[in-house]
C-alpha positions in Angstrom: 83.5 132.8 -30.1 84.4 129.2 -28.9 84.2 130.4 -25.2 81.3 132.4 -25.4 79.1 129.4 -26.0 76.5 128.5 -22.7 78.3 125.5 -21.7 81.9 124.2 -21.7 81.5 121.0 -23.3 80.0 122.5 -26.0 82.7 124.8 -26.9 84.4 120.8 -26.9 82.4 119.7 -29.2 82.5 122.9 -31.7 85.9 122.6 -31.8 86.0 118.6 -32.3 83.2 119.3 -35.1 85.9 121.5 -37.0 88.3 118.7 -37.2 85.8 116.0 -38.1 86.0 116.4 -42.2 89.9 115.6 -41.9 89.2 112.8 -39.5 87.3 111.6 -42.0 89.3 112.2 -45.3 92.6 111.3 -43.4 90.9 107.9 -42.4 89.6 107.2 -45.4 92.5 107.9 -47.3 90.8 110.7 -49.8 93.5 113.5 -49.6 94.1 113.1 -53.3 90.6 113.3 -54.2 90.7 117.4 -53.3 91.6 120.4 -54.4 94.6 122.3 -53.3 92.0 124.7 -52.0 89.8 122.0 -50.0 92.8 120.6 -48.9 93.7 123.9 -47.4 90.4 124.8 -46.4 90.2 121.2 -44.3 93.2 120.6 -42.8 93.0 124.3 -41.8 89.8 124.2 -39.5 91.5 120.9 -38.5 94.5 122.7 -37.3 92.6 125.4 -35.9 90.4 123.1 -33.8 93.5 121.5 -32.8 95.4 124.2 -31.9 92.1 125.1 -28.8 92.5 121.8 -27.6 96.1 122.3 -26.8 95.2 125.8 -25.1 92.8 123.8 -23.1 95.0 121.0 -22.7 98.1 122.9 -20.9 95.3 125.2 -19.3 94.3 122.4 -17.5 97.2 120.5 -16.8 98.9 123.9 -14.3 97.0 122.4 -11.7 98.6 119.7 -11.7 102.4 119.7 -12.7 104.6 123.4 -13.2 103.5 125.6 -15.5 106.8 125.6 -17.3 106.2 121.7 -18.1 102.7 122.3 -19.0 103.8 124.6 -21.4 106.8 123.1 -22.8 104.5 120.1 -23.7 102.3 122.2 -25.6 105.1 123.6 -27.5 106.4 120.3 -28.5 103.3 119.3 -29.7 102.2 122.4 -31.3 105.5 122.4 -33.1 105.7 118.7 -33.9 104.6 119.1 -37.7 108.0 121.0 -38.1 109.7 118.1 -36.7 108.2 115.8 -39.2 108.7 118.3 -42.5 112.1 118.4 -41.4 112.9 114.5 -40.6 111.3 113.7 -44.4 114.0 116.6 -45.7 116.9 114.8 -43.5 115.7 111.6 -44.2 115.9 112.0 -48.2 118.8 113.5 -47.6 120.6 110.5 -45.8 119.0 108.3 -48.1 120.8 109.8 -50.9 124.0 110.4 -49.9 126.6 111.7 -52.6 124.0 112.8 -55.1 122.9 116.1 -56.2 119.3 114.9 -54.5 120.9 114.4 -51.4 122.7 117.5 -51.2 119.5 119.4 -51.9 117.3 117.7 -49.7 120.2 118.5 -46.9 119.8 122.1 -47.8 116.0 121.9 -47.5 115.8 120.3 -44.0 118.5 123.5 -43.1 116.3 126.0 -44.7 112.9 124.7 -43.3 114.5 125.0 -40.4 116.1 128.2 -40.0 113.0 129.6 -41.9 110.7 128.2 -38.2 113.2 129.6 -36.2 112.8 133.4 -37.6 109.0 133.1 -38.3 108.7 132.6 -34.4 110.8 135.1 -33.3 110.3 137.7 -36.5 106.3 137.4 -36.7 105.5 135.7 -33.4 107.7 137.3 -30.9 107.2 140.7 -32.5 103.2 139.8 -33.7 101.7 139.1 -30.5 103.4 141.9 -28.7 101.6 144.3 -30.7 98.7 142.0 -30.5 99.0 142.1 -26.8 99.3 146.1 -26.4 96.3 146.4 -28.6 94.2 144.1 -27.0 94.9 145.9 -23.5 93.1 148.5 -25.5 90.0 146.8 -24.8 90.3 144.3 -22.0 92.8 145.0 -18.8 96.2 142.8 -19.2 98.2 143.2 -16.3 101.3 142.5 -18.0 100.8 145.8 -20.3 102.2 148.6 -19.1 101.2 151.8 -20.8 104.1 154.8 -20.9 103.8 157.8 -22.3 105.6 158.5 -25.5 105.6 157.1 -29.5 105.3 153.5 -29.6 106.6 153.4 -25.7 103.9 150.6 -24.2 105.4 147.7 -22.9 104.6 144.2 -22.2 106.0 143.1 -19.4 107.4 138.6 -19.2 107.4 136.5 -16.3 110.2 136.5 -14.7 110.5 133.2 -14.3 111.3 132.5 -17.8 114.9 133.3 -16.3 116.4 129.6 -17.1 114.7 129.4 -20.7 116.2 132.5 -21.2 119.7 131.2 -20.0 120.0 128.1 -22.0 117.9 129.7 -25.1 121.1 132.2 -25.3 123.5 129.1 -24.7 122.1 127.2 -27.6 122.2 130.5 -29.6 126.0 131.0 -28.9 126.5 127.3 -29.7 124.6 127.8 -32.9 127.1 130.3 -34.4 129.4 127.6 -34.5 127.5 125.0 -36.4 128.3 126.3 -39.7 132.0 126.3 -39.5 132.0 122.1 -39.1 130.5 121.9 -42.7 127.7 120.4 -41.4 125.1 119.4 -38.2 127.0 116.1 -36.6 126.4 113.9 -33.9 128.5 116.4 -31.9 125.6 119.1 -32.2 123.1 116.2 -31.5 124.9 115.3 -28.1 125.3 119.2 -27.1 121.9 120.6 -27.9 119.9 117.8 -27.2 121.7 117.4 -24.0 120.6 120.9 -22.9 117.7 120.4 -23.6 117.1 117.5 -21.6 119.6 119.2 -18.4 116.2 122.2 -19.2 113.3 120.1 -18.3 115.3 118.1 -15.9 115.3 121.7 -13.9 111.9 122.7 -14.8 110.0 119.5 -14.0 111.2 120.2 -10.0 109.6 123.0 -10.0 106.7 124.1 -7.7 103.0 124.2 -8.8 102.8 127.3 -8.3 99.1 128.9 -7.6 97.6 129.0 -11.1 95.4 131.6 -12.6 91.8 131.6 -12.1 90.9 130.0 -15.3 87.6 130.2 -17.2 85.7 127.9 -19.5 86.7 124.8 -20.1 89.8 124.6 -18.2 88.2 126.2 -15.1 85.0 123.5 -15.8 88.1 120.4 -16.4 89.9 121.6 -13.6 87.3 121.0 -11.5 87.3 117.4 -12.1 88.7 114.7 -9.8 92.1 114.4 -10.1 92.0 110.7 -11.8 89.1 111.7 -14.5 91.0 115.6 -14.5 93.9 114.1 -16.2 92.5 111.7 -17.8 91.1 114.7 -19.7 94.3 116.5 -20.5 96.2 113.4 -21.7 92.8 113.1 -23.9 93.0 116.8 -25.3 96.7 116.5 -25.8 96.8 113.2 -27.3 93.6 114.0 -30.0 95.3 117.7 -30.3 98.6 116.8 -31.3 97.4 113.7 -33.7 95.3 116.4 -35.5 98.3 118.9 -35.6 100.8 115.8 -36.5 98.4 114.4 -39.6 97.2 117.7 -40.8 99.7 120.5 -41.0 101.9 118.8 -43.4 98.7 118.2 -46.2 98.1 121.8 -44.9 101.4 122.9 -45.9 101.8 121.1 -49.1 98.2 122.9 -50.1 100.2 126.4 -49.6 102.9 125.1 -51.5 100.8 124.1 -54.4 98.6 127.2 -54.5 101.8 129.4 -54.2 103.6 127.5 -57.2 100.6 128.6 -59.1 101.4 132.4 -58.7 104.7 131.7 -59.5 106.2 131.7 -55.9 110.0 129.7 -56.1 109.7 126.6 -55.2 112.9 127.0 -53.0 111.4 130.1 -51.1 108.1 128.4 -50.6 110.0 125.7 -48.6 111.5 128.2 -46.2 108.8 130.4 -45.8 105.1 129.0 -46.4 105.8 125.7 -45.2 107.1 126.8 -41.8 104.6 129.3 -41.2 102.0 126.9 -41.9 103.9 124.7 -39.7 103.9 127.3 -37.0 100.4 128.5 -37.3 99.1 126.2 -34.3 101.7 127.8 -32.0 100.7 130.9 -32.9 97.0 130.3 -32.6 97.1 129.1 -29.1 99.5 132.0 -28.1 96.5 134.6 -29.6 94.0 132.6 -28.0 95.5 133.4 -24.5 96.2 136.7 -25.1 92.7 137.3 -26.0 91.9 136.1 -22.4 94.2 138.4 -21.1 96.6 135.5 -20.1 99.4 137.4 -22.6 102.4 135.9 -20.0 101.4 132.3 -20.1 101.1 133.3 -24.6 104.6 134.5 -24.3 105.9 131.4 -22.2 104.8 129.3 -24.6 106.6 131.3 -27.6 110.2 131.4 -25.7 109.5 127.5 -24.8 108.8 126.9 -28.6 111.8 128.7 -29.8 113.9 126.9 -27.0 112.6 123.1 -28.3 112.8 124.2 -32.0 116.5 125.4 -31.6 117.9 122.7 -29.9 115.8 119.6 -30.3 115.1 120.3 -34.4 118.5 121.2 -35.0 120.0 117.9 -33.1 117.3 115.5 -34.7 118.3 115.9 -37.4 121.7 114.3 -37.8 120.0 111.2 -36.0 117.6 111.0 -38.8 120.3 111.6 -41.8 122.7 109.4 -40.1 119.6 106.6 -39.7 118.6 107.3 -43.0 122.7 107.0 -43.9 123.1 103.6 -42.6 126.1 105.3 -40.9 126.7 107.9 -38.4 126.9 111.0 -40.8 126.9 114.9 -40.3 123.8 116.5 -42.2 125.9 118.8 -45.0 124.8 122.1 -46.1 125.8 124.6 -48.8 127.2 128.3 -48.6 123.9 129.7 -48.3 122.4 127.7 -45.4 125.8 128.3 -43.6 124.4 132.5 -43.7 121.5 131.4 -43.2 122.1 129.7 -40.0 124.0 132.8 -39.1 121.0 134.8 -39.2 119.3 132.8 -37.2 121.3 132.7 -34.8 121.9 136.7 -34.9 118.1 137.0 -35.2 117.9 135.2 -31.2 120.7 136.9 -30.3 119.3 140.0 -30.8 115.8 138.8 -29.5 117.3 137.8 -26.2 118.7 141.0 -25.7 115.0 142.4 -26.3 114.3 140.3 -23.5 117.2 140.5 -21.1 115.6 143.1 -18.6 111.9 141.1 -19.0 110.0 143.2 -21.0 109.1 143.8 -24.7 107.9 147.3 -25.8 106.1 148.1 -29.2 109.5 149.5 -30.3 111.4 146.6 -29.7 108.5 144.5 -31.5 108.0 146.5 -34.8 111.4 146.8 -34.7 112.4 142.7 -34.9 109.2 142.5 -37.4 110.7 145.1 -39.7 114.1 143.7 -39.7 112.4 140.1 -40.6 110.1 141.3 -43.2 112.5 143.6 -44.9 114.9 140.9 -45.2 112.6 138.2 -46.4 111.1 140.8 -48.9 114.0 142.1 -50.2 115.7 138.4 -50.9 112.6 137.4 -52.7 112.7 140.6 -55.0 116.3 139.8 -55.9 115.2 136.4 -56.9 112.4 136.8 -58.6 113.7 140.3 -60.5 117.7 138.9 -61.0 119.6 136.5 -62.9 120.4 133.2 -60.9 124.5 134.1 -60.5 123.7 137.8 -59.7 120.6 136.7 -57.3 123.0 134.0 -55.5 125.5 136.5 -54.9 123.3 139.5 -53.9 121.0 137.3 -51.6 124.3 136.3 -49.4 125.1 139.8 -49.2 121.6 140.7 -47.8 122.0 137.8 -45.2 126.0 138.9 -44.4 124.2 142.8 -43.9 121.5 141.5 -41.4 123.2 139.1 -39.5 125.7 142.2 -38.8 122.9 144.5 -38.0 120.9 141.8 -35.4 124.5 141.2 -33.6 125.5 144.7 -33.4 121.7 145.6 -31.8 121.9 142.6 -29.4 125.4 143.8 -28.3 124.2 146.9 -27.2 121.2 145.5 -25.5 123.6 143.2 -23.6 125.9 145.7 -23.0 123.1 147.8 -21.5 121.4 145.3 -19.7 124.5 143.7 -18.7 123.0 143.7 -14.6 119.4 141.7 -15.3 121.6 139.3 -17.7 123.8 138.3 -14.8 120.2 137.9 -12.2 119.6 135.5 -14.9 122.2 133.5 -14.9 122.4 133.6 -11.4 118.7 132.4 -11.5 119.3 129.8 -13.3 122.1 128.4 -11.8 119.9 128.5 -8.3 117.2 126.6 -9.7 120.3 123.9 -11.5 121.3 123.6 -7.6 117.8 122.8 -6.6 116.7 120.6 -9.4 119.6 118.2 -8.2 119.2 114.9 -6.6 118.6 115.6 -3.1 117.7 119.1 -2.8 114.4 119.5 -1.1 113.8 122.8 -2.3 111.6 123.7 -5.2 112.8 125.3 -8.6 113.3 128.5 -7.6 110.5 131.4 -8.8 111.4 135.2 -9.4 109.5 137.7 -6.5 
């Protein structure tokens, strides 16, 4: 709708409308004067305003810097709320050390997390690849490729997504061995943070490669001066992501509230509702650009998401508990988060595998969403039908069972696929090389 009306700036200034109310209630400081509902209701058109701008935002900016920067801006930002849930759960928890408040809060900033981490991959990943193949129903998408066959139509990724790939699967295989140190320590910090610094520091030599006719109001900002051109993007990422930052979490405490009053755990509301409401600009701006057919940039931004979240998210947060702390502290988790970590890191692992040989088909999609909704399902019908000993025990069973089942299924894939997973560590490496000091070659692109 936003990009059907006559001119550009006017789709601008419907969107900036939508985020107007919470501009105003945030400013004025009126958030307790509403309802859970109008709460939800504002911060929601906020977000979803928001959430156009960025679109626009790293649209824009791929005329001027590599797309894979562009794009890994816009997931930081769209992202950032999860940061922020997170560092008050890590904070509290630092704050508190050696009380039963502490330890909860610790187990709270784990679960928030790991709950992000399997909404992107188990609804996003797997959503907008069905959202993509039906789409191409309607409006060409080069990156569909239609076979014949049940469920057999593929999307197919940019193969340039090679190095985020690469050191997605490194931080997964690192992340397997996070729970056996009892906690997330300054070690993790230095080793995922580090990668993901040694990522951009690879990505941001690459080319600018020739960007794809745009439309709207990136093709109408792109052909702005440079100077006033990004002036505009700073401008669209800068209002975007201090809507997203202020609004999400009032957006997510709303869901929280409304959920509690159908009797939703308070416990599963924090891993679940919070992070998807958390998540819901990333997934907004990867629908919008599938709906214009752009369904490779959409799944660039997903993979760069799930990169930042499970690396940067995971080694924040010892920073902020050991702040918090007053001491340099690992950020200590229970039993359950320790499966539940493991799960996560199955869930990528398996994910990866999906995407070793570049391509996603519907199988491989309603498959991942099936495994995440079964398993999210059946936990929450064990705790809300069972005892609290009996639910404990069954509910690590369910994770043990999974976590096997996403391991065993990305083994085979590897195994299968074991050729394109050594192009793309041989890709990667290449474009290490050339991001080095010295090297007057560009980031290298796949043909």
């Amino acid at each position: 709708m936003l990009g059907r009306l006559r001119h550009p700036l006017s789709a601008v200034g419907a969107t900036t409308a939508l985020t107007l109310p919470w501009v105003f209630v945030w400013a004025t400081g009126s958030t307790h004067a509403l309802s859970h509902l109008q709460t939800v209701a504002i911060t929601g058109l906020a977000v979803l305003g928001a959430s156009f701008m960025l679109a626009w935002a790293a649209e824009t900016a791929e005329k001027d810097v590599p797309r894979a920067f562009a794009i890994a801006v816009l997931a930081v930002l769209a992202v950032a709320p999860e940061y922020a849930v997170d560092a008050l759960y890590a904070w509290t928890a630092g704050a508190n050390v050696g009380t039963e408040r502490g330890m909860e809060a610790a187990n709270l900033a784990v679960a928030n997390m790991t709950g992000a981490n399997r909404i992107l991959i188990g609804l996003g990943w797997s959503g907008i690849a069905l959202f993509t193949v039906y789409r191409a129903g309607s409006a060409a998408d080069p990156a569909v490729v239609e076979q014949p066959g049940f469920l057999r139509n593929k999307i197919q990724i940019d193969r340039d997504l090679a190095t985020e790939i690469a050191f997605l699967l490194a931080a997964t295989a690192y992340a397997f061995f996070v729970p056996l140190g009892g906690g997330i320590g300054m070690i993790d910090t230095v080793f995922l943070v580090g990668l993901y610094a040694i990522y951009i520091g690879i990505i941001i030599r690459g080319d600018v490669e020739e960007h794809d006719e745009q439309v709207g109001v990136p093709a109408y900002f792109q052909n702005y001066p440079r100077l006033p051109r990004v002036a505009s993007v700073l401008l669209l990422f800068g209002y975007s992501g201090g809507m997203i930052y202020t609004a999400v979490h009032p957006f997510a405490h709303g869901l929280e509230s409304l959920g509690l009053q159908f009797g939703i755990p308070p416990f599963f509301m924090i891993q679940w509702i919070a992070p998807l409401a958390s998540e819901s600009p990333e997934l907004i701006v990867v629908a919008y650009l599938v709906n214009k057919a752009r369904s490779t940039a959409g799944f660039n931004a997903l993979i760069s998401s799930k990169l930042n979240q499970w690396t940067l998210l995971i080694g924040t947060l010892a920073v902020v508990y050991s702040i918090a702390a007053g001491a340099v502290g690992s950020l200590p988790f229970d039993e359950k988060q320790a499966a539940e970590i493991w799960i996560t890191a199955a869930q990528s692992f398996f994910a990866l595998g999906v995407l070793a040989n570049f391509e996603i088909s519907v199988r491989e999609a309603v498959v991942l969403l099936v495994l995440f909704v079964s398993q999210v399902v059946a936990e929450f019908w064990v705790i809300q039908t069972m005892g609290e000993a009996q639910a404990g025990e069954l509910s690590m069973l369910i994770l043990y069972a999974y976590t096997a089942v996403y391991v065993v299924l990305g083994v085979i894939l590897f195994v299968a696929r074991r050729d394109e997973l050594r192009g793309i560590f041989d890709r990667t490496a290449t474009n290490a090389r050339n991001a080095l000091p010295g090297q007057s070659e560009p980031v290298e692109h796949a043909d």
